[in-house]
N, C-alpha and C positions, 0 to 999 in steps of 0.2 A: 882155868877149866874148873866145871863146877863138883868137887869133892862126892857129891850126892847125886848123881842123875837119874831124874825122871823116866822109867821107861815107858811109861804112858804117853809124857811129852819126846821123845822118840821114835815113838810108832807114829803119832800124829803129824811127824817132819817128814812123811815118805813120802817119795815125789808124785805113788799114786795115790796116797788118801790126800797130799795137797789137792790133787788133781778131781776125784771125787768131791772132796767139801764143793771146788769150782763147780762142777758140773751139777749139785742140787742147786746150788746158787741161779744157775743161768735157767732152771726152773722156773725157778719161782718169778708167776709173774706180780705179785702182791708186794714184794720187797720184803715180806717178813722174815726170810730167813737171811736175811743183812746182817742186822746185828745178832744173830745166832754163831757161837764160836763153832769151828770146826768141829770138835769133837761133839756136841750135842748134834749136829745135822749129819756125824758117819752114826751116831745112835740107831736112826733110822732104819738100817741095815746090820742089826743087833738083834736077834730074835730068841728068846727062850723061847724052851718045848711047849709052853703053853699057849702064847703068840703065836707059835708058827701055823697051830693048826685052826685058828678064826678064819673063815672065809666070809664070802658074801661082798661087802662093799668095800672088800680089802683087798679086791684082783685089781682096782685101778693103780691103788697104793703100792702093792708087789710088782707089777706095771713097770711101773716107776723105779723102784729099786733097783729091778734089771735093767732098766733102760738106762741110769745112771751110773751103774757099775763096770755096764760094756760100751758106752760113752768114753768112761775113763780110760781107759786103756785103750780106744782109738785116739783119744787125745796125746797121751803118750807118746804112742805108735808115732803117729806124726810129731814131735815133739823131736823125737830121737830119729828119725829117718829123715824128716822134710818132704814124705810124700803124702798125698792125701790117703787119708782114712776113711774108709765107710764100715757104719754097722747097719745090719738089718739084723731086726729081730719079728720074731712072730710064734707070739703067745699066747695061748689057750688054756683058760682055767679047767677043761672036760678032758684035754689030752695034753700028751708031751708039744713041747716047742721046741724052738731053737734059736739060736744069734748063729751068725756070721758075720766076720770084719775081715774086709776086702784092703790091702794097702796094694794100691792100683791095680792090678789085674790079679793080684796075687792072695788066694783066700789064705790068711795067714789065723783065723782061729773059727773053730767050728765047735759048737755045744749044745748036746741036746739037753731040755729042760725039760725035769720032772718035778710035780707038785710046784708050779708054777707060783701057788698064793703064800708057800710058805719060803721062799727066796731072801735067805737071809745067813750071816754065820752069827755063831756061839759069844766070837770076843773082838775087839778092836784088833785083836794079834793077828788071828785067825782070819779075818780081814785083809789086814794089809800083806799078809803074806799072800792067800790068792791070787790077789791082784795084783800083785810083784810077778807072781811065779807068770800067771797068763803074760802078764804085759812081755818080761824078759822072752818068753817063748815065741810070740810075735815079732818082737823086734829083732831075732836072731834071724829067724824065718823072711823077715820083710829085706837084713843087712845083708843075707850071703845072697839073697836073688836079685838085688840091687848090685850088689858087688859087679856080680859078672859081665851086665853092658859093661858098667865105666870102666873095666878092666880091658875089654876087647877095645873101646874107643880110644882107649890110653895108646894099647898096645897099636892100633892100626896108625894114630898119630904120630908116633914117633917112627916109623916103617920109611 
């Protein structure tokens, strides 16, 4: 075991910034962020207070950030449950938005979004932790409502 460990290189082993780096990945249609390491491409979603407030040609880019951030955490979702996942999102740089991620019938996460063009947090920590916290809150939401069929199917088979 390594005497010294990296907490840098610990936040970046999380199964949802693995899962994020994947999802800018399958972005890009150029190949260019291939050989880009994961933590330069969770940069992206790194914003000081001065970044956050440039708008203009940066709503496609902020776009994006949410798009891949609640990607991630359908990826998860199904990852950890085995049912499909959907997100919708619908975002407007003039007014609030929102996401919603359906795991089958079941809306298991709702958020409204404000300041659309500056969608981003402070640090990698701050980061990974959001998107731990959403993803586990989903996947609880998506395990007990799944639960209950297979529980009834169990119980009437064995009847």
């Amino acid at each position: 075991m390594n005497p010294h460990p990296n907490p840098k290189t610990d936040i970046l082993s999380t199964p949802f910034l693995k899962e994020l780096a994947r999802q800018i990945r399958a972005q890009d249609n150029t190949g260019l962020y291939q050989t880009h390491s994961n933590e330069s491409l969770l940069q992206t979603l790194i914003l000081s207070q001065s970044t956050s407030n440039i708008r203009g040609n940066e709503d496609k880019i902020a776009q994006q950030r949410i798009a891949n951030f609640y990607q991630a955490i359908a990826a998860r979702l199904e990852q950890e449950t085995g049912q499909l996942a959907q997100t919708f999102i619908n975002v407007n740089p003039q007014k609030p938005g929102w996401v919603h991620i359906f795991c089958g019938r079941l809306l298991v996460l709702s958020k409204m979004l404000r300041d659309v063009h500056s969608f981003g947090f402070d640090s990698l920590e701050k980061l990974a932790t959001e998107g731990e916290k959403l993803t586990q809150v989903a996947i609880e939401l998506a395990q007990d409502y799944f639960e209950i069929p297979a529980l009834t199917t169990t119980n009437l088979q064995q009847s």
